[in-house]
Every structure is written in structure tokens, then in C-alpha cells.
N, C-alpha and C positions, 0 to 999 in steps of 0.2 A: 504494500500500500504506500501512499506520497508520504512523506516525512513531513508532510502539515496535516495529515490525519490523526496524529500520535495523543491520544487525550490523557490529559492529565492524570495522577494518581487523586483518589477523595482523598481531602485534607482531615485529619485529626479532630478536637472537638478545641483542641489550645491552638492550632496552627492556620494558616492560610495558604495557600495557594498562590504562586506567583509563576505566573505563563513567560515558556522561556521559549529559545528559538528551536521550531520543531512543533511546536503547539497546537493545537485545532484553533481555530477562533472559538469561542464562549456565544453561547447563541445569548442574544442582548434582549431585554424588552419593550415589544412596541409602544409606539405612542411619542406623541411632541412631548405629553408631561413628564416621561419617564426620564429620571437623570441617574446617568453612570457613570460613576467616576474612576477614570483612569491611573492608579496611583499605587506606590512603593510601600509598604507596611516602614521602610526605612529610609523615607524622606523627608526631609524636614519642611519643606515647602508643599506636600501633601499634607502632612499631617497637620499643615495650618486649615485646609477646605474640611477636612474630617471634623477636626474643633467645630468649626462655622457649622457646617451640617446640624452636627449633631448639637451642638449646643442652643440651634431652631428647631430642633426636634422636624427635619424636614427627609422625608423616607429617600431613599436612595439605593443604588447597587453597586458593590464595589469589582474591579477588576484588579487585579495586582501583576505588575509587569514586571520580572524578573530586568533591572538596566544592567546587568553583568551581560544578556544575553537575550537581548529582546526577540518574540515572538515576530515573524518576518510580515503579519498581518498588523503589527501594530502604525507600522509606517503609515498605511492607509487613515491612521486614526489622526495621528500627528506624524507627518515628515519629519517635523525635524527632532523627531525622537523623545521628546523629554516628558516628563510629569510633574504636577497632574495634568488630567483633561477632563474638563468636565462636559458631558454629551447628553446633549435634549434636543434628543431626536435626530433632524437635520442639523442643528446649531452645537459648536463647539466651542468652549474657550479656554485658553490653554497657561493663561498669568495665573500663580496661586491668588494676590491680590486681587486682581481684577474678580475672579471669580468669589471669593471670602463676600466681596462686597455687589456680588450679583446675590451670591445666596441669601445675604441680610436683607435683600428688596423681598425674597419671596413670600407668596403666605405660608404659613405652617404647619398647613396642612390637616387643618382641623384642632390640632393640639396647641394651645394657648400660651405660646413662646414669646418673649419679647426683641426687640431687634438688640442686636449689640448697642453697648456702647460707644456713640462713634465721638471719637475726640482725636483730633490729629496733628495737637503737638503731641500728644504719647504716641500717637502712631510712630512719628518721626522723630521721637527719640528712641522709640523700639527697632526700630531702621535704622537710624543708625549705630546705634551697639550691636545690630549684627553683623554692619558693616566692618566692626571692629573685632567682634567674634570669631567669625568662620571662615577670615584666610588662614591661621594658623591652628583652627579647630582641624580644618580639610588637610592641614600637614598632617596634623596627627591620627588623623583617621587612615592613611593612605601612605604615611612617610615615616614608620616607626624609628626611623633612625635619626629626627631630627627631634626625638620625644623632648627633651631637657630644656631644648629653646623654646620651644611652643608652647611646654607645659606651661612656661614662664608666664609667656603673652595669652594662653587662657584664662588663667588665673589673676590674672590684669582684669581681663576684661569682664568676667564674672563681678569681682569686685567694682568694675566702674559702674555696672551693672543696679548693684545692689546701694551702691551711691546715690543714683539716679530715680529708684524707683517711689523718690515720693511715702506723702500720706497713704496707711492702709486705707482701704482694702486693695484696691486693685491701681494698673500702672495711672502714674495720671493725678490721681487721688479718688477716683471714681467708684461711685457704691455698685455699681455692677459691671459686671467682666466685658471689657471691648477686645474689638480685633486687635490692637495693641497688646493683650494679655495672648492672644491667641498666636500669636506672630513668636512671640517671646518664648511660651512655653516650651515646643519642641527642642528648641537650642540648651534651654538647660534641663531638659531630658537626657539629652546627649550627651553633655559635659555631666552629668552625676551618670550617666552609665557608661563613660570612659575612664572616668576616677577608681570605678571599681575595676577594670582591664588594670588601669595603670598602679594600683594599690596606694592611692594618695585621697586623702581626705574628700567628701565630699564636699560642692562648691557651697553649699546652705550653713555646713558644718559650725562655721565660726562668722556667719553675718546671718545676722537675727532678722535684720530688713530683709531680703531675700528667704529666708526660711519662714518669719511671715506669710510674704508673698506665694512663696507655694504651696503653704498649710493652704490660704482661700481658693488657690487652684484647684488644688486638688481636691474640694469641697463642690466643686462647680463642676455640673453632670457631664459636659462634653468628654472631659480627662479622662471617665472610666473609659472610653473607645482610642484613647489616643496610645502609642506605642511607650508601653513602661520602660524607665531607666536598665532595669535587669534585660530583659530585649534586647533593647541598642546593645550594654556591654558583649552579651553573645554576640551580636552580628558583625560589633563592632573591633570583636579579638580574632574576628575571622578573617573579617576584611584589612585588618593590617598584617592578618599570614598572609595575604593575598589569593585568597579564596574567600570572596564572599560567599555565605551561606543565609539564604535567603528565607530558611525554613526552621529558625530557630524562635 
């Protein structure tokens, strides 16, 4: 048979599924209203539309694309390879942001969610501390040999981080969770489940503003669907063997 007939193995009751190259396509479902979202269980730029989704309580279906080895039908979804995407129907759109803030227009679908918080100077100081984040986060995810110096400048920046974040509860000073919090959270998911790869302190450890901050997080329903710190470290001690393992 073609080697794009190859259908996946059923995923576990803890695990997901991530379609690699060889894949069948996943039959999608009809309709303009139906949205699918195209996205990495370990992206941090998906995991921002996941937050949004879920934290509108807006139904959805997910696809998960192995990016070590993409399925050769995914081109056809987005050329230019990357995720998320989010798909309704005919219409596609492919910015985490752009999309974050298409989801907070929608209705809810019956269930009685309120919109995010939209305040954008926290947005844009949430953008920018990842600006400062994730070039040396991305050494160390992918360059373990340059651990010592990046460690340094994560740890900067986690710290500038928790400088920054203001009056509780959430980024901003604001009594309910915005895209700003949602933006933020994935990144220091990552950095406290690289800490335990690396055997160094968690970044909450010793700044209370920040350990605050993710006590309300993590009190705020989206986060149970979002990918736990313990995750990232597995995927993220594989991906610096240089084997991503996608199914941890």
C-alpha cells in the first residue's frame, strides 16, 4: 500500500498523537463552524491558542503535527510548514496572536465565558520579555553544550520577568486572566520543566512575585489542558539528545 496510507497507532489514555511523515490524513469535520486546530503538544506558540480556546470554553478539535517530521499532507494545510493553524472550514489562520484574538471575538458556545482581559501594555511587556527569553531558552533547548551561558541569561530573564509583573493577580495588575497571562505562561512552563533536565532550582523557587503569579495561573481552568512542566522536561531531555520524542 502508498506510504501515506500508514495510520497511526491509538494513542494511550495520558498520550497524544502526533502525525509524522508517512501518515494518512485524519478525516476532519464538516462544516464552516467546525475549528481545528493544527498544533504541537510542545509549542509554545500553540499552547498560547489552546489557553485562549479553552479558557472561552469554545469546542474545538485538535491535530498534532509531529515538526521533527511532518506528515507530507500537512503542506497542503500551511506551506510554509509551521504551527499553529487554526481551520474553519475554508478559512485558515496561521499567527498564534492573530488567532488568541480571533478566538476572544467568538461566542462561547453556549457556555457562559467571559472575553479575556485585553490590556496591551501587559500584552507588550509580555512580548517583550519573551523577546528576551527565548533566544537563549532555544540555545538551550537544542545546544546543550552552550548550557552554562544561557543558563545564565534565562535566569536573567525569568527574574526580569518577575520584576515586571506588577500588582497580583494577574500580568498588568488585572482581576482576570488576559492574553498577556496566556502569552507568558507556556514560557515559564518550559523554563521550570528545563530546570528539572538541568537539576537547578526552579524559576518560582526564590521570587514570591512570580510564584504568586503562577499559584493564580494555575487556579485559572485553561492550564489544566495546557502542557505540564514535567512534559516539557521529558521532551525536552530528548530533544537536547537530539531525538525529539514526541510521545512522552
Amino acid at each position: 500500500c502508498s506510504s501515506l496510507t500508514k495510520k497511526p497507532p491509538l494513542p494511550t489514555s495520558n498520550m497524544v498523537y502526533h502525525y509524522k511523515t508517512g501518515d494518512a490524513r485524519p478525516e476532519l469535520p464538516a462544516g464552516e463552524d467546525a475549528l481545528v486546530l493544527f498544533e504541537s503538544k510542545f509549542c509554545p506558540f500553540c499552547q498560547r491558542v489552546v489557553l485562549a480556546l479553552n479558557q472561552r470554553g469554545i469546542p474545538y478539535q485538535s491535530v498534532y503535527i509531529n515538526l521533527s517530521a511532518k506528515p507530507e499532507w500537512f503542506a497542503e494545510i500551511n506551506p510554509g510548514g509551521k504551527v499553529p493553524v487554526l481551520m474553519m472550514g475554508s478559512q485558515r489562520l496561521v499567527d498564534s496572536l492573530m488567532i488568541c484574538r480571533y478566538v476572544d471575538e467568538l461566542p462561547s458556545g453556549g457556555v457562559s465565558e467571559a472575553q479575556l482581559c485585553s490590556n496591551a501594555d501587559a500584552e507588550r511587556l509580555a512580548l517583550a520579555w519573551l523577546g528576551e527569553f527565548f533566544p537563549p531558552m532555544h540555545d538551550l533547548m537544542t545546544r546543550p553544550d552552550e548550557a552554562p551561558e544561557k543558563l545564565e541569561q534565562v535566569t536573567a530573564a525569568m527574574r526580569q520577568f518577575g520584576e515586571r509583573l506588577g500588582p497580583k493577580p494577574f500580568i498588568g495588575g488585572a482581576q482576570t486572566v488576559g492574553l498577556a497571562d496566556l502569552i507568558a505562561y507556556p514560557a515559564v512552563a518550559i523554563a521550570t520543566g528545563l530546570a528539572g533536565v538541568l537539576d537547578c532550582p526552579e524559576p518560582a523557587a526564590s521570587d514570591t512575585a512570580l510564584a504568586g503569579w503562577l499559584a493564580e495561573m494555575q487556579a485559572v481552568k485553561a492550564t489544566s489542558a495546557a502542557t505540564k512542566p514535567v512534559e516539557w522536561g521529558a521532551f525536552l531531555k530528548s530533544l537536547r539528545a537530539g531525538n525529539p520524542d514526541y510521545s512522552v
